[in-house]
N, C-alpha and C positions, 0 to 999 in steps of 0.2 A: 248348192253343192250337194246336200242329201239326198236329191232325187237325181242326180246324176252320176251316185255311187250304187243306186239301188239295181240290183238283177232285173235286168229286162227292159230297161227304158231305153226310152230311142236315144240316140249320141247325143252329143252340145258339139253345138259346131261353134263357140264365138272364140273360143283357141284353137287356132289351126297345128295340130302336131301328128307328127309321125308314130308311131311306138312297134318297136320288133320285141318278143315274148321271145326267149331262147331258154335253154337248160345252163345251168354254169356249167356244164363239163363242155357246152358246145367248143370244139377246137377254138373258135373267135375269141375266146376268153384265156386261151393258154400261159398268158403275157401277165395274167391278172391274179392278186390273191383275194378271196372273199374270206371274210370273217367266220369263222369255227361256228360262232354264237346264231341262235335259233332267230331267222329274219320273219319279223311280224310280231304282231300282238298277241297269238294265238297260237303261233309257233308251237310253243311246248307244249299243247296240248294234241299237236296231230301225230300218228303212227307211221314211219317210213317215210320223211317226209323230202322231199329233193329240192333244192333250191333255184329258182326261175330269175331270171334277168329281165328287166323291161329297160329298152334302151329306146330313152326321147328323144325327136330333135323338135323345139319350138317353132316355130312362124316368130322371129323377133319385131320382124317390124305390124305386128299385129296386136302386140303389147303394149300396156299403160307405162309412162315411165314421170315420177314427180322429176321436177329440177331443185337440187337441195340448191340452199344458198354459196357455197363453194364452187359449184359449176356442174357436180357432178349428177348424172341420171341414175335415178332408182331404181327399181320394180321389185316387187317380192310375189313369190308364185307358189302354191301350195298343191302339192303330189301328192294323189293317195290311190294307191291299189286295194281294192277290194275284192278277194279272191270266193266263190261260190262252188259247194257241189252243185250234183247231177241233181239234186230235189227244191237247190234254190237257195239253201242255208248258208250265211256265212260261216268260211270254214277259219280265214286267216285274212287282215288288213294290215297297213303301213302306211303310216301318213309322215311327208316332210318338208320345209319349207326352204326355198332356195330368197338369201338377199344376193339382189345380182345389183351390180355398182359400175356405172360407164362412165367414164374419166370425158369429161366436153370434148376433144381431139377426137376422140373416138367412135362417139354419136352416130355420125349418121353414116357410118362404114358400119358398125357393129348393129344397127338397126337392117341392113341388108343380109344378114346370117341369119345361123341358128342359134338356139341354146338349148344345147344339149342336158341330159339327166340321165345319171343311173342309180337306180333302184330293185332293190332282191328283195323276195318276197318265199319264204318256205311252202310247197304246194304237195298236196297227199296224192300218193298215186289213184290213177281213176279218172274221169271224167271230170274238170273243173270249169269254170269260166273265172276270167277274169277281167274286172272291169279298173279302167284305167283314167282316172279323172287330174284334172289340173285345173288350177284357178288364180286367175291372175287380179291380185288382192287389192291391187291399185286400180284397173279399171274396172271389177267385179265383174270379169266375165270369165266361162267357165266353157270346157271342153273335155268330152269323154268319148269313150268306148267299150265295146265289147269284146273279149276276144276268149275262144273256147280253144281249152288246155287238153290236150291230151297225156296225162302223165302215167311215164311205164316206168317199173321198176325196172333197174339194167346189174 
């Protein structure tokens, strides 16, 4: 997972997922409230900062899943945005861990979908990149990307 949060490495392909980068004012989120408080670990250290949306959807049937004794299927999946200037420095990250829980009935219907994620992340205006990793903790495989940010003050 550390070389696949790092600026500039080629993707992981062994999680298949989608991910759309948007601004929170985009109209798509009008329905939604986000939290006042500074999204990231670094947050409070950037200057005019604008808050960005990464919205996942998983490959679920490409995910590890234990069988507890109960009946029920597991997986736990680990999110982390890593947000980069124009020189390569990390500016701001966010890491989070989803337990995702499938009731035996629902198995192998719910292994045909997705599994969605959302994640905000505070981005400084200017030129950024951000890189968008997930890892899936029960099979230990890992999927990322890259995606360059254009942020304008509005």
């Amino acid at each position: 997972m550390k070389e696949a949060v790092l600026h500039g490495t080629p993707d992981s392909t062994q999680v298949q997922f989608v991910a759309q980068i948007l601004p929170a004012t985009d109209p798509s989120f009008s329905d939604l409230k986000f939290p006042d408080a500074p999204a990231g670990e670094m947050a409070a250290k950037l200057k005019h900062p604008h808050l960005y949306v990464a919205e996942l959807a998983l490959d679920a049937g490409g995910l590890g899943f234990h069988q507890l004794t109960n009946g029920v299927h597991q997986s736990l999946l680990q999110f982390v945005l890593v947000a980069y200037d124009a020189a390569g420095d990390c500016i701001n990250y966010e890491e989070k861990r989803y337990l995702i829980n499938i009731k035996p009935e629902q198995y192998d219907s719910a292994k045909t979908t997705s599994v969605n994620a959302r994640l905000t992340l505070d981005l400084p205006p200017g030129q950024d990149y951000l890189r968008v990793a997930v890892q899936d903790l029960v099979a230990g495989h890992v999927g990322s990307i890259e995606v360059p940010v254009m942020v304008t003050s509005k």
